[in-house]
Structures are given as C-alpha cells and as structure tokens.
Short mmCIF file of the C-alpha atoms (twelve columns), coordinates in Angstrom:
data_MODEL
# 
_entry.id   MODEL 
# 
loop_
_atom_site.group_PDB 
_atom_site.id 
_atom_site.type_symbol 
_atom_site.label_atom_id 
_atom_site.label_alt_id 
_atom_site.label_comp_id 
_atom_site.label_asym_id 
_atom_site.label_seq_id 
_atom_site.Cartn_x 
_atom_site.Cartn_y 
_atom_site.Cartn_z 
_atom_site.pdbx_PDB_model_num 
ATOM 1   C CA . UNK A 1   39.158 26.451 42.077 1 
ATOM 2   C CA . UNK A 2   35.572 25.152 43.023 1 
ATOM 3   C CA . UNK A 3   32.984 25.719 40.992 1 
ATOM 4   C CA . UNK A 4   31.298 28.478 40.053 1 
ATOM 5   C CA . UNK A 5   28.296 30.343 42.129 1 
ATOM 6   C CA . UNK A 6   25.669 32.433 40.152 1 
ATOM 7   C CA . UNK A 7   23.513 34.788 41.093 1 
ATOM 8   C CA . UNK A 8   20.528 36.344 39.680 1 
ATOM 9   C CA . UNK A 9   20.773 39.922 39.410 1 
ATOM 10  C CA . UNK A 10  17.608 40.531 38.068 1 
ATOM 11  C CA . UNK A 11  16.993 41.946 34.712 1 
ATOM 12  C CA . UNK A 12  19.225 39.517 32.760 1 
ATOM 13  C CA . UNK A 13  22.005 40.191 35.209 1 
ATOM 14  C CA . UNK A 14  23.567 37.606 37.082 1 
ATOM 15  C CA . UNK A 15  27.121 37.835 38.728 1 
ATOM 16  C CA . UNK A 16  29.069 34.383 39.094 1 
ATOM 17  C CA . UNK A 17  31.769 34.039 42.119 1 
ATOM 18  C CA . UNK A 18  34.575 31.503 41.868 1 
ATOM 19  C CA . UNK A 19  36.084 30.637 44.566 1 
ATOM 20  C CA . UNK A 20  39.456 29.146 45.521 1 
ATOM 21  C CA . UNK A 21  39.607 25.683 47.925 1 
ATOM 22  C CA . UNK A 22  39.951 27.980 51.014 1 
ATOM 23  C CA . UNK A 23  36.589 29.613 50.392 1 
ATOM 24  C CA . UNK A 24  38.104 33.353 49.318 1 
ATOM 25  C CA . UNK A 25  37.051 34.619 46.324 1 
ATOM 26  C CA . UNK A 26  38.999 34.167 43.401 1 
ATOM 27  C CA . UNK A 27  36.887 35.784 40.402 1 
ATOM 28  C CA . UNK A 28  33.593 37.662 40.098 1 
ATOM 29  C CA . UNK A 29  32.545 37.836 36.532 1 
ATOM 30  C CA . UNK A 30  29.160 40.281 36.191 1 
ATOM 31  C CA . UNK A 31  26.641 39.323 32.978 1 
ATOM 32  C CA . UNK A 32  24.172 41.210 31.243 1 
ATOM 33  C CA . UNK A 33  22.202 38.439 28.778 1 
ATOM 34  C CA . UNK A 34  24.959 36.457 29.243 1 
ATOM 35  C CA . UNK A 35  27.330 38.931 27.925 1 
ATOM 36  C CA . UNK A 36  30.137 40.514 30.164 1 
ATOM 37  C CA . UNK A 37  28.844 43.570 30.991 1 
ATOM 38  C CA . UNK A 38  28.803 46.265 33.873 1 
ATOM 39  C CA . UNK A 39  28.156 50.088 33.726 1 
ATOM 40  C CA . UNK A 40  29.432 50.627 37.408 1 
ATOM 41  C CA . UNK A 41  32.691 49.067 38.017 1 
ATOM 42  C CA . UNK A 42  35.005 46.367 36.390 1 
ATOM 43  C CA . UNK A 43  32.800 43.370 34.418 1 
ATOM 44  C CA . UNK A 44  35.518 41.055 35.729 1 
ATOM 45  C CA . UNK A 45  37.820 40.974 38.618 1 
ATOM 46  C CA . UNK A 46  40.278 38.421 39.645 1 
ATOM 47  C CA . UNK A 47  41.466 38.101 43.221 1 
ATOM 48  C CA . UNK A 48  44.841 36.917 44.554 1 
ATOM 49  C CA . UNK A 49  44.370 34.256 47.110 1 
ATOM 50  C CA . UNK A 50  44.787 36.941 50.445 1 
ATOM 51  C CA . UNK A 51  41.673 38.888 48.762 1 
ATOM 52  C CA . UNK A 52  43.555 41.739 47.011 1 
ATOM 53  C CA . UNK A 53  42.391 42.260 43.229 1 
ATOM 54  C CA . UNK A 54  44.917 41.001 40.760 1 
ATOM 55  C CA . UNK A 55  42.763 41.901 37.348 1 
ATOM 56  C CA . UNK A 56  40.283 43.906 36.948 1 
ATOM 57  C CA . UNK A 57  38.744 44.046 32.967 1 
ATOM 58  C CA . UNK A 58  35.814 46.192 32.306 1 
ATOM 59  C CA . UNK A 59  33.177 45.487 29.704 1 
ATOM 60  C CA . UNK A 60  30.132 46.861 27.909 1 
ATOM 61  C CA . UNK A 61  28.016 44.606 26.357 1 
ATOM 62  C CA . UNK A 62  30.712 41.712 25.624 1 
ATOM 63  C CA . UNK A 63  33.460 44.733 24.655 1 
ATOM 64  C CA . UNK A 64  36.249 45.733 26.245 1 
ATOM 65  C CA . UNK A 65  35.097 49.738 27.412 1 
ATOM 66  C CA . UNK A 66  35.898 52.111 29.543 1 
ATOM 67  C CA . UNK A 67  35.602 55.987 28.719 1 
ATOM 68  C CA . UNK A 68  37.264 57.001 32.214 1 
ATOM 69  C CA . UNK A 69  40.441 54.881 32.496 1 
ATOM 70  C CA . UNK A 70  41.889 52.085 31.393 1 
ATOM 71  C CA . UNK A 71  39.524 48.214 30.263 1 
ATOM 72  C CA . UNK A 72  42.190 46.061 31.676 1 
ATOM 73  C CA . UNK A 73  44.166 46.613 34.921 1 
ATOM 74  C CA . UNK A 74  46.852 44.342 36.093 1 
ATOM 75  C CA . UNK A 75  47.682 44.506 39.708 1 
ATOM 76  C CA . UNK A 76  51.011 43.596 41.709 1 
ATOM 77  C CA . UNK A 77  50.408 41.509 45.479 1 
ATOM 78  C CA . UNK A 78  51.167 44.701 46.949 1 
ATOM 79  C CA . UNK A 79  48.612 46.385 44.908 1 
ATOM 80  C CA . UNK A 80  50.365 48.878 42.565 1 
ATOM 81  C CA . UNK A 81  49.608 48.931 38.888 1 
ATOM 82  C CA . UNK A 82  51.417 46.365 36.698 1 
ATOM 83  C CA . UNK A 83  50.287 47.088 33.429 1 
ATOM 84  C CA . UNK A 84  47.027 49.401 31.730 1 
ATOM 85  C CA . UNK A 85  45.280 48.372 28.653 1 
ATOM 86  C CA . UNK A 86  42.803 51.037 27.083 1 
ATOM 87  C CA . UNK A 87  39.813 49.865 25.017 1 
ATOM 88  C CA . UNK A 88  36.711 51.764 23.431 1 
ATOM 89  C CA . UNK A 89  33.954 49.278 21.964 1 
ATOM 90  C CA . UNK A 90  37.156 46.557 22.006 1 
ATOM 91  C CA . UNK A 91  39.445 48.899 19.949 1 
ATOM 92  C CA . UNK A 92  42.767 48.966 21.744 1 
ATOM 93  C CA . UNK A 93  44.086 52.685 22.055 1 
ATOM 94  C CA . UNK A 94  47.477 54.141 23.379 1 
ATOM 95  C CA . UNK A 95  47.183 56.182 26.640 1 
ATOM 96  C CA . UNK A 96  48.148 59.130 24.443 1 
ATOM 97  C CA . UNK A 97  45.206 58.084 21.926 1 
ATOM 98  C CA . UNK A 98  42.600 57.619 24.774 1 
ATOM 99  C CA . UNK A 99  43.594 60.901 26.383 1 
ATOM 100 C CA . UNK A 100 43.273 62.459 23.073 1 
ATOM 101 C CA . UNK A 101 39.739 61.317 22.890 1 
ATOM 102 C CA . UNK A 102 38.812 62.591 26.639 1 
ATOM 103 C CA . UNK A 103 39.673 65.987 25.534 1 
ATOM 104 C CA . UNK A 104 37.713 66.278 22.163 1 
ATOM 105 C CA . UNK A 105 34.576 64.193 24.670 1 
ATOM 106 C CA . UNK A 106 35.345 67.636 27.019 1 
ATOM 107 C CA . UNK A 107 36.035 69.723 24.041 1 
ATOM 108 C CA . UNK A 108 32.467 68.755 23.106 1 
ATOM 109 C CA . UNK A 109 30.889 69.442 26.384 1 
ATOM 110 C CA . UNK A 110 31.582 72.893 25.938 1 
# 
C-alpha cells in the first residue's frame, strides 16, 4: 500500500485515498474534524485490488450509523453480501432489532 493521499473537502472535510502499488484504489476513508464521518454514503470503503468494494463501514461523527441499512457491509470478489453489521450511534443491533426501530421511526411519521 503507498501512502496515503488527502484531500481537502472544505469545511473540515477531507477524504484520504490509499492506494495499492498498481495505482488502484484500495481505501477511501471520508473525515469530518478528523472524525469518520459521512451523511451521504459509506465513511469508509475498502476496495479489492480489480476495483470492486470489499467493505464498506458507515459513520456519523466517529460512530458506527446508519438509519437505512446496515454500518458495516462485507463484500465477496464477485460482489454479493458476505456479512451485515447494524449500528445506531455505535450500538450494535440485530436485523430484527433495527427493523423494529424503522417501523416505530415510520410509526412516528404518521
């Protein structure tokens, strides 16, 4: 792995690429105040070395979060899901325990 490239974002938002020897990409890693953080997508995403994603972690504000799926995705080469991991502010949840909180969150709604 060379080293790693950062980019300012703006804000207090950078975004550092690793890459691996051949050039690809082999991790993006998206900051807010040096925090992982990213409202729009994964935080973090690892690559396998022909470009496909192998991880993909989201965070808010340094915390494992997602409130639409799962905060940690583990990917197979061929791109099908390996394993799920659902967090809310870092609290792990079962898939039955996250889907139970996306219906009172729709329950609420209306």
């Amino acid at each position: 792995m060379k080293s790693a490239k950062t980019i300012d974002l703006g804000n207090g938002r950078t975004k550092e690429v690793w890459y691996y020897t051949d050039g690809t990409t082999q991790q993006e890693v998206h900051r807010l105040n040096d925090k992982a953080h990213r409202e729009d997508g994964p935080a973090d995403i690892w690559y396998y070395e022909d470009g496909t994603i192998s991880r993909e972690y989201y965070y808010l504000n340094g915390k494992y979060h997602r409130e639409d799926g799962p905060a940690i995705i583990g990917y197979y080469k061929d791109g099908t899901i390996s394993r799920e991991y659902y967090y809310l502010n870092s609290k792990e949840l079962t898939k039955e325990q996250f889907e139970q909180h996306l219906l009172k969150k729709k329950l609420q709604i209306i």
